[in-house]
N, C-alpha and C positions, 0 to 999 in steps of 0.2 A: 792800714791799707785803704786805699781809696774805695770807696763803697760802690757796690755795684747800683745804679740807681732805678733799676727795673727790675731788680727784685722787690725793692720800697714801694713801686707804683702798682704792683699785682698785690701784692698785701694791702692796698689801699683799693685792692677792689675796681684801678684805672685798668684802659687800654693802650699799650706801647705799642706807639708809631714807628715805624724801622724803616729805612730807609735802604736800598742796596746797589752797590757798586760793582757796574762790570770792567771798567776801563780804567787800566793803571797808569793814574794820573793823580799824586799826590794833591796839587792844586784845587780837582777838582771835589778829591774826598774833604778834602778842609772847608772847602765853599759848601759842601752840602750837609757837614757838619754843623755848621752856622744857621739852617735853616728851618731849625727846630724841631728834628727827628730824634726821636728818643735814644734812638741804635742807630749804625749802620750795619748791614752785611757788605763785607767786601769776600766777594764770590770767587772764588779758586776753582770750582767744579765748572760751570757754562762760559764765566767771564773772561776775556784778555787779558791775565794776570798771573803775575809769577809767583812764586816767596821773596824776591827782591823786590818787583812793585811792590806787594802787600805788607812788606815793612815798611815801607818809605810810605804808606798809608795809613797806613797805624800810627808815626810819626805824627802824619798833619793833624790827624782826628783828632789827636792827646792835644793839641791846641781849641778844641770845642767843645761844648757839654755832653755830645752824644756818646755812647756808647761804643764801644770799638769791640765788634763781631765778624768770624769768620766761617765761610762754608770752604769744608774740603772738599777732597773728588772720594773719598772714600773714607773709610777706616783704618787710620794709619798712623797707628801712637808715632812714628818720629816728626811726621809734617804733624800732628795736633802737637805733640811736646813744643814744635820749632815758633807755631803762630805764638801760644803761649807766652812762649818767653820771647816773644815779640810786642807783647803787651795785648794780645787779642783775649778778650774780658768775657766771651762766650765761644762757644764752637760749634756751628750745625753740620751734623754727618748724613749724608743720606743714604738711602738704601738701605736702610736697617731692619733686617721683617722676625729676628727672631730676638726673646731674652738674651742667649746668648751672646748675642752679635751686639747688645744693645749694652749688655755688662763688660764687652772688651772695649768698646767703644769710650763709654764712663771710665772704665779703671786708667784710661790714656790719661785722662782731664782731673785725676787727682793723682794727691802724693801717699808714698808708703804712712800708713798701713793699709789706709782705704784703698789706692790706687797702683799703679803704677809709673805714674809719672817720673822721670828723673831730673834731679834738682839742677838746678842753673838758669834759671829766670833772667839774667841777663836785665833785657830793657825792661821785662816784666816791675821790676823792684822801679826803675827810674819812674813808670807809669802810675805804679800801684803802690807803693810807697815802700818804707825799708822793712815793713813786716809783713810783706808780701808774703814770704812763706808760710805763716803761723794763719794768714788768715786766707793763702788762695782758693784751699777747696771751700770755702762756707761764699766767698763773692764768683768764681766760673760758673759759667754756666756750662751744664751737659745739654744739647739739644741731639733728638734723634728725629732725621725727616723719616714720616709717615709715607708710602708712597707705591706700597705693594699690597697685593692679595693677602699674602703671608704676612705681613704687617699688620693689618686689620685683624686679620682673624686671629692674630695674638695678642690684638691691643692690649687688653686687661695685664696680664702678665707682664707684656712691656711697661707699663703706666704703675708696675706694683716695683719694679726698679729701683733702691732709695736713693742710688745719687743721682738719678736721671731729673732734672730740672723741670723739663717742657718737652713737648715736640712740634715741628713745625711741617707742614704737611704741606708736598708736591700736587697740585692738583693734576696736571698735566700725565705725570707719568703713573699716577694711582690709578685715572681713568685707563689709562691703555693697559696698566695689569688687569682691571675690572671688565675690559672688552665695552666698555664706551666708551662714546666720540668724547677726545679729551675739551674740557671745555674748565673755564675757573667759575662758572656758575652753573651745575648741571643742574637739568630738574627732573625728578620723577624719576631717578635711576638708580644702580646701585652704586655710582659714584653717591651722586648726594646722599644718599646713604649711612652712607662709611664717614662723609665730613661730618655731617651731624653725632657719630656715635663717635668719633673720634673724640669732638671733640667735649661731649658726654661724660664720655671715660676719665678723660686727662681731667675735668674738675669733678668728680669724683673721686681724685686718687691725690688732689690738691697743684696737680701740674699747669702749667702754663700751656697754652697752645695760640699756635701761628699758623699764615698763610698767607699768600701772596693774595690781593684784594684790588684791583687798580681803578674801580668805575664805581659809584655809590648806592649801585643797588644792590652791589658785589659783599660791599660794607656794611652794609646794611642786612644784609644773610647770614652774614657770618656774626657780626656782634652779637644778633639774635639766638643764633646759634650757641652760644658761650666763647668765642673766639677771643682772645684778648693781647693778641699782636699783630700788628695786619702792617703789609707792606704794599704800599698804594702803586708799585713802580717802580724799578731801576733808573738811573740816572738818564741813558739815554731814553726810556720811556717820556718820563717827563720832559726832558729838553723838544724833545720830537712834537712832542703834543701843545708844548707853548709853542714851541713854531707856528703849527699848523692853525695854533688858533689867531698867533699875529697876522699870518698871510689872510688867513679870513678875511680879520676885521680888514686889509688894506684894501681886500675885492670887496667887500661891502661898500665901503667908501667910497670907491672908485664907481661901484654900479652907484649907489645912491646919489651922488653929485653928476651923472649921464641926464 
């Protein structure tokens, strides 16, 4: 089976760069696959995206080195069985704030005995090679987003999980269970908080942990922090912000030659 290559670069002690995808357009998952993010997320839960776009994204990505990653809208062994065996090589759930919730979520992402997954891999095997089966639970990843009260104050327990991979943690909606102004850089509150012991815990317990990161101070708090996946942006983030920095330089130029 084709090797998961981000679990190689967390054993090697690196940082995975992920990239995410809100808008279903095979085209431009392929182009941003090429651009040298480690993963992508193609987002099911906020994004413009179906289970038919998100196949035919999976598709282009399996033509570049990234990783091919999916967020659900929930916990929901048949769409996690579906992306699967569509070839998606990790799965982020969010909402997750108890073991419980965290253990059905896992037993979806693997096969009998550990799991419950049900066999039929389908494009999985085209992707991942013909011993897809023997080797998928040891290359999926389980990711659970962090992103509640009740999530925090379980962390431990969650992070003691064994086939739970990582987690990758919502700033946004943590803050507003926390009752502060949601922000991806709090300071001095009990969001920040929670990110620091999050992310604490999970290397403690040997887990990977993520987050959305888009500005370099951003990046720079969390790597400190122990953070070791950061996602600088969604697609249309970045196009947005090249924009805006071409349109600059052209009124730059434009004042400067007045």
């Amino acid at each position: 089976m084709r090797a998961n290559a981000l679990k190689a670069k967390w054993q090697r002690g690196e940082v995975v760069r992920n990239g995410w995808l809100t808008v279903s357009a095979p085209y431009l998952a392929e182009f941003m696959g090429h651009q040298g993010f480690d993963s992508l997320t193609i987002d099911l839960q906020h994004g413009m995206i179906g289970i038919e776009g998100a196949i035919a994204m999976l598709q282009a990505i399996s033509a570049t080195p990234a990783i091919p990653l999916a967020r659900v809208q929930k916990s929901d062994p048949a769409l996690v069985m579906h992306l699967l065996d569509a070839g998606a090589y990790g799965i982020i759930c969010p909402s997750l704030s108890t073991v419980e919730e965290v253990e059905e979520f896992v037993s979806s992402c693997r096969y009998p005995p550990v799991g419950q997954r049900s066999f039929g891999p389908a494009r999985g095997v085209l992707y991942g090679g013909s011993d897809y089966a023997a080797r998928a639970d040891a290359e999926i990843l389980a990711i659970a987003m962090i992103e509640t009260r009740a999530a925090v104050e379980n962390i431990e327990a969650i992070m003691s999980v064994p086939e739970l991979d990582g987690v990758y943690v919502g700033p946004f909606d943590l803050a507003y269970s926390l009752g502060t102004v949601p922000s991806l850089d709090p300071q001095e509150n009990e969001a920040a908080a929670a990110l620091k012991r999050i992310a604490q815990v999970a290397r403690q317990h040997g887990k990977f942990v993520g987050t959305h990161a888009p500005q370099a101070t951003i990046m720079a708090a969390r790597l400190k922090e122990g953070y070791n996946m950061l996602t600088p942006g969604n697609e249309l983030n970045l196009l947005g912000a090249a924009a805006r920095a071409a349109l600059a330089q052209i009124d730059a130029g434009g004042t400067a030659s007045t």
